[in-house]
C-alpha positions as a printed Julia matrix, in Angstrom:
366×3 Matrix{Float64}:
 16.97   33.1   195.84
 19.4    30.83  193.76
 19.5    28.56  196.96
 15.24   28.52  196.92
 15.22   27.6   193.34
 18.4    24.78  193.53
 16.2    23.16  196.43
 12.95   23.87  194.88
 14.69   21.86  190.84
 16.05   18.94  193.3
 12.8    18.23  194.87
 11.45   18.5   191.34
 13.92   16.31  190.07
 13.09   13.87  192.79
  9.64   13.64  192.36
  9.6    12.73  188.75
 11.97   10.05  189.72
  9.89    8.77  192.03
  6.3     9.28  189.42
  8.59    7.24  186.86
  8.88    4.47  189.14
  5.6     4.04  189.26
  4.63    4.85  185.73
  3.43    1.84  183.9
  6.42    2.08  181.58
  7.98   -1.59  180.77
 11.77   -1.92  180.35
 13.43   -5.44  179.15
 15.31   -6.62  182.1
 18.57   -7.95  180.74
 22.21   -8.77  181.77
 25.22  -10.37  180.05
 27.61  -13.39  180.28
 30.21  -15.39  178.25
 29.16  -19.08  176.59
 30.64  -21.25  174.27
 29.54  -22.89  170.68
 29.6   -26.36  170.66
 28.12  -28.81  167.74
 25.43  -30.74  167.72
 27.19  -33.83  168.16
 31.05  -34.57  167.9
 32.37  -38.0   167.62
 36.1   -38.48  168.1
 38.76  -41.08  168.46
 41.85  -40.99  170.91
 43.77  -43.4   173.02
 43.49  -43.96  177.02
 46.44  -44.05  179.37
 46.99  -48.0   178.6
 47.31  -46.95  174.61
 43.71  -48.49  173.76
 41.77  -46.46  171.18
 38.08  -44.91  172.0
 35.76  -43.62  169.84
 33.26  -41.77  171.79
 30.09  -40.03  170.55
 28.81  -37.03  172.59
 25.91  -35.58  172.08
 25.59  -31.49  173.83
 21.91  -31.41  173.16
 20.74  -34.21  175.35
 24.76  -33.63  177.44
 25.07  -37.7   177.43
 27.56  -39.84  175.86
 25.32  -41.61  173.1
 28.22  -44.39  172.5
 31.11  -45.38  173.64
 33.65  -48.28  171.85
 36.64  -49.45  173.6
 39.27  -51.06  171.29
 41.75  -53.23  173.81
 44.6   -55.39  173.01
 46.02  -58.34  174.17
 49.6   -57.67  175.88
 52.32  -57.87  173.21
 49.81  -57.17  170.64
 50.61  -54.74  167.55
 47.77  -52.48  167.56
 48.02  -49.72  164.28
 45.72  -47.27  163.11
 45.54  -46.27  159.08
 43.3   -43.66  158.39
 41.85  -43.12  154.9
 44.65  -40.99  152.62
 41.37  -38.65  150.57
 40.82  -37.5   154.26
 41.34  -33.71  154.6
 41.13  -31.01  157.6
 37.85  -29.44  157.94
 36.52  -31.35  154.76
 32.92  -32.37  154.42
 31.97  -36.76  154.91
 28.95  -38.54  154.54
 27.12  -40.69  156.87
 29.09  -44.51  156.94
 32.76  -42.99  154.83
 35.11  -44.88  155.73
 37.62  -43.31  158.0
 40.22  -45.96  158.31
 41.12  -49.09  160.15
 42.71  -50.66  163.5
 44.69  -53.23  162.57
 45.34  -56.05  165.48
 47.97  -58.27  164.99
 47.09  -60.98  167.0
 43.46  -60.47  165.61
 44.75  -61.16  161.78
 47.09  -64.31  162.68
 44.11  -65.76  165.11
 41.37  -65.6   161.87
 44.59  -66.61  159.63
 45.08  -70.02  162.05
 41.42  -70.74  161.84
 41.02  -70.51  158.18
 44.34  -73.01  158.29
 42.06  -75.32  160.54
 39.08  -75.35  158.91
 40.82  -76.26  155.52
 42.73  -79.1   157.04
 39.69  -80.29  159.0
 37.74  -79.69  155.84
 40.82  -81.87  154.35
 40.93  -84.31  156.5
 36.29  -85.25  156.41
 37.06  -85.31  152.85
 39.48  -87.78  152.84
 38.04  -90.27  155.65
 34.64  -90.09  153.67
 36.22  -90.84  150.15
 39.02  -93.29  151.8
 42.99  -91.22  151.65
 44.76  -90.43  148.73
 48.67  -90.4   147.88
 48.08  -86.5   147.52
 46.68  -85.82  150.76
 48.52  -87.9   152.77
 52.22  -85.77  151.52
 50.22  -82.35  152.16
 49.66  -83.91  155.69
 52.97  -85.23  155.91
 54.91  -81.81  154.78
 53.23  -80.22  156.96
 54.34  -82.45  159.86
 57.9   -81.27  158.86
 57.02  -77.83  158.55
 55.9   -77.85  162.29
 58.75  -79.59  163.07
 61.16  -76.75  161.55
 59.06  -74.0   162.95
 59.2   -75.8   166.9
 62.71  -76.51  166.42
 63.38  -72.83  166.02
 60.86  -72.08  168.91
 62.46  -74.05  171.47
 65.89  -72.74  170.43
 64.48  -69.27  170.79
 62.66  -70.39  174.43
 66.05  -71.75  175.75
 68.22  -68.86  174.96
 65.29  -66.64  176.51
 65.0   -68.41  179.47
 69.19  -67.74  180.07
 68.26  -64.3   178.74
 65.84  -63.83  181.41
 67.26  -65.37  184.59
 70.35  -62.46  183.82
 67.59  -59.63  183.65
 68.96  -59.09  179.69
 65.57  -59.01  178.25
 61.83  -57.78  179.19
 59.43  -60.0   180.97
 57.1   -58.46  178.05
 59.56  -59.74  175.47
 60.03  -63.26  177.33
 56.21  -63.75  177.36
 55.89  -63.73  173.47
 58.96  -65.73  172.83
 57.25  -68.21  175.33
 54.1   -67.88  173.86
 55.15  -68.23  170.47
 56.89  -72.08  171.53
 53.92  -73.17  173.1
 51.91  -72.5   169.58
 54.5   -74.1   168.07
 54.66  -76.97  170.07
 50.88  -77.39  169.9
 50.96  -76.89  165.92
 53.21  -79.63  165.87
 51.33  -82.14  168.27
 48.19  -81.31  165.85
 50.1   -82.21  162.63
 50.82  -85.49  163.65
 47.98  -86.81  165.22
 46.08  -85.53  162.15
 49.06  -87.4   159.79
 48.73  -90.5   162.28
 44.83  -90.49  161.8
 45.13  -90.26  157.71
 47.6   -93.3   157.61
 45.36  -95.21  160.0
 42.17  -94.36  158.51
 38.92  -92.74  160.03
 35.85  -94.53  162.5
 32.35  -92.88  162.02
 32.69  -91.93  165.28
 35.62  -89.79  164.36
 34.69  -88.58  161.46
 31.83  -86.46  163.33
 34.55  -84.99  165.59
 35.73  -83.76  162.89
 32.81  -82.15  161.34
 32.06  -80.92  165.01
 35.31  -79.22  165.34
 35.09  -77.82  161.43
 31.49  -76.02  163.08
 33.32  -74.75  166.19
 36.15  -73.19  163.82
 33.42  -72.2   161.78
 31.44  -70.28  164.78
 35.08  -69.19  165.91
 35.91  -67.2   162.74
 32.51  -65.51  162.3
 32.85  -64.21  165.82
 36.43  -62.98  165.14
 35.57  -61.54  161.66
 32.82  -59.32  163.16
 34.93  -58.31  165.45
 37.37  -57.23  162.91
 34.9   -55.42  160.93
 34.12  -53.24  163.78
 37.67  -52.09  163.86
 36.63  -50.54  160.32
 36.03  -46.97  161.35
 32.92  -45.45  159.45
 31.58  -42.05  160.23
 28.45  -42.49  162.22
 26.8   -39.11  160.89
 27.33  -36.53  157.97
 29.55  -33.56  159.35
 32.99  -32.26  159.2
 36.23  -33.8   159.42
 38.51  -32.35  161.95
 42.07  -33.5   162.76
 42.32  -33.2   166.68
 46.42  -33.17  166.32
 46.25  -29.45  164.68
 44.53  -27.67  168.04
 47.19  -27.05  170.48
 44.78  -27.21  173.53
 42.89  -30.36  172.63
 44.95  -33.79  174.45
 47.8   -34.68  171.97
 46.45  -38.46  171.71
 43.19  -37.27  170.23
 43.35  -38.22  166.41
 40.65  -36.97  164.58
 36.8   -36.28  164.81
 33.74  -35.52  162.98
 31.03  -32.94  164.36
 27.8   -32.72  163.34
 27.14  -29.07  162.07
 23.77  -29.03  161.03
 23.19  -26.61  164.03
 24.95  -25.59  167.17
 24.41  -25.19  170.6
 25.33  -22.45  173.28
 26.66  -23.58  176.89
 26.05  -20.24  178.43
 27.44  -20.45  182.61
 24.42  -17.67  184.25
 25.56  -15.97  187.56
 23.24  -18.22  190.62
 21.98  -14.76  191.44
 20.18  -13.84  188.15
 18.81  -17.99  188.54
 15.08  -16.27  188.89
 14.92  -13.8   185.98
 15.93  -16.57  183.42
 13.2   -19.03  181.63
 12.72  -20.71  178.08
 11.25  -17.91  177.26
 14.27  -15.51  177.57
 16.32  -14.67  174.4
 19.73  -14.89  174.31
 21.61  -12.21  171.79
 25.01  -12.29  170.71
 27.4   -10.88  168.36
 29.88  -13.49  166.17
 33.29  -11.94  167.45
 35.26  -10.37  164.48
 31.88   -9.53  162.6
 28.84   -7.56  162.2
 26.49  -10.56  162.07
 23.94  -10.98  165.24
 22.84  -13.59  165.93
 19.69  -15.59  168.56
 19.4   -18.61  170.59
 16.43  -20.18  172.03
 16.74  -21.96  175.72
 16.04  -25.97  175.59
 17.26  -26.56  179.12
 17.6   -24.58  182.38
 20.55  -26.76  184.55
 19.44  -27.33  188.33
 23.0   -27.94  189.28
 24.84  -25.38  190.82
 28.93  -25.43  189.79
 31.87  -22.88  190.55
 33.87  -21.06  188.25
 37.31  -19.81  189.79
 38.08  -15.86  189.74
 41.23  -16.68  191.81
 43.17  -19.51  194.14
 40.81  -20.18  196.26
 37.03  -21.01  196.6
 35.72  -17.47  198.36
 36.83  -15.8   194.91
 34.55  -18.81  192.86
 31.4   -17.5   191.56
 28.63  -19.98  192.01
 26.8   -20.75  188.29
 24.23  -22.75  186.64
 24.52  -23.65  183.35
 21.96  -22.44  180.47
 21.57  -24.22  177.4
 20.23  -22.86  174.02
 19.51  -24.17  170.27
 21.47  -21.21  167.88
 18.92  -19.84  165.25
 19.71  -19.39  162.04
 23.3   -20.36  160.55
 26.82  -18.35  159.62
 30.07  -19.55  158.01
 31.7   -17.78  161.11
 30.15  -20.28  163.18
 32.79  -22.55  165.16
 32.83  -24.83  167.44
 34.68  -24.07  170.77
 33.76  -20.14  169.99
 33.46  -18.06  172.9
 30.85  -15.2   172.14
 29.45  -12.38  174.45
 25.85  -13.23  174.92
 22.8   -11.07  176.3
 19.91  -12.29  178.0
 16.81  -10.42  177.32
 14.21  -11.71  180.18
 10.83  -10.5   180.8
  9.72   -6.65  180.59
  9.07   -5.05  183.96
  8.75   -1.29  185.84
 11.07    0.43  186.92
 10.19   -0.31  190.2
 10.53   -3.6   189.35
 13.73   -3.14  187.56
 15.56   -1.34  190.38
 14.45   -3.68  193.12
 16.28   -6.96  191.12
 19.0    -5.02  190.92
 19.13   -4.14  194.18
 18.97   -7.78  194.99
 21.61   -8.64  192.68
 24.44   -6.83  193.45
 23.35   -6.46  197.51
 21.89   -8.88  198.87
């Protein structure tokens, strides 16, 4: 009898298993995965391989790079970076704070030698307008002998780098700057005199517009090289938060500092290929911030179409093939980070049981 009434509870048992299948009961279908917080936008500067700073500004909303400044030097230039001293870790900036300053070398003595130019031309259209005076004529003349002292001590410099050279004792990097630095001085000098020779001799119309066509090419020449200076004045291109790259330990040690945008954050959520059909904009994603109580929602902007492999071991039959959800996070929390990893949900549509085992089945079978 015991035997009758096991068989007789198991086909019970089976038969409201089966009448619950196809009861119209709705159950959210859900599953879980890992994703990462990441700001808004982030702008940061670092150095490439050749040592030039970059200031790139990402944007993980829209996943482009929104700008992009390269800051190259000439070979044998002194590039330096000075940031702001009132900057502080994880402190709070304004839209266009200054941040610091690149300072090029070559850049300051180039806009130094124009401004020298201009004033001598500017000299020089003075004086063959007005006719030359005693004053003039020994600023001209000193600096004839200045020119003279300062190619003198070029060419003694050249020569001994030449000798220097032909033994291998110096760099060809060094060599180039010593030689570069006579042939300024030997044009500086060359310009001194013919402009000394020309204030003695006295000025033609003709050559008196030279002159006030070379003043406008100067002129042209140090606007161009001033705006380029005042782009190497770093300003903050949004309001956010100041972050010194150099205190993570996993970011690339020539990252110097950026500034994120934290007026809300976004979730880069990797979803298993197989689950690629359950998963719209109008699934919610639920997650817990890790070391608190506090949960937390975020809404999906943007389904990726790529597929992508994340390694579960050394080679590619242990990869598990993923596309990439992202969401907007609802809501905001002083726990918040970027970089966070969190343990998300995704609540999809509600369906039968039926329903409910057959997606599973295709899941983790097929």
């Amino acid at each position: 009898m015991k035997i009758r009434y096991r068989k007789y509870l198991l086909i019970a048992i089976l038969l409201l298993i089966v009448t619950l299948f196809f009861l119209p009961i709705k159950v959210p279908f859900a599953f879980r995965t890992t994703a990462i917080v990441y700001p808004i936008k982030k702008w940061s500067l670092k150095a490439d391989s050749d040592g030039s700073f970059v200031g790139e500004l990402v944007n993980y909303r829209t996943g482009v790079i929104e700008d992009l400044a390269t800051y190259k030097f000439e070979r044998g230039d002194i590039a330096r970076l000075r940031l702001m001293p009132y900057l502080e870790n994880n402190s709070f900036i304004k839209k266009g704070d200054t941040l610091g300053f690149i300072h090029s070398q070559f850049l300051d003595e180039k806009i130094q030698q124009i401004e020298n130019s201009i004033e001598v031309e500017s000299k020089l259209l003075a004086s063959g307008k007005a006719g030359e005076k005693e004053t003039v004529l020994e600023n001209l003349r000193q600096k004839v002998i200045n020119a003279s002292v300062n190619y003198d001590f070029a060419k003694t410099n050249f020569e001994r780098a030449q000798t220097l050279i032909n033994d291998s004792v110096i760099a060809d990097n060094d060599f180039e700057i010593i030689e570069n630095q006579y042939n300024n001085a030997l044009s500086n000098i060359e310009l001194a005199k013919s402009e000394y020779q020309v204030a003695l001799t006295g000025t033609k119309p003709e050559e008196i517009s030279l002159i006030e066509e070379r003043i406008k090419s100067y002129q042209k020449e140090l606007l161009l090289s001033q705006k380029l200076k005042n782009e190497y004045v770093l300003a903050a291109p949004f309001a956010g938060k100041m972050i010194f790259d150099l205190y993570s330990l996993s970011q690339n040690p020539r990252d110097y500092i950026s500034v994120t945008d934290t007026s809300y954050y976004v979730l880069y959520a990797p979803v298993k290929f197989n689950y690629r059909l359950y998963v719209d904009r109008q699934s919610i994603i639920e997650f817990t911030i890790p070391g608190t109580d506090q949960d937390m929602n975020a809404k999906i902007f943007e389904i990726s179409n790529n597929v992508e492999l994340i390694s579960n071991g050394v080679n590619v039959a242990s990869s598990t093939q993923v596309i990439f959800v992202f969401a907007e996070i609802i809501g905001d929390s002083q726990h918040i980070y970027p970089g966070l990893t969190v343990q998300c949900q995704f609540v999809c549509d509600h369906i039968s049981l039926w329903e409910y085992a057959n997606r599973t089945l295709n899941i983790f079978i097929r």
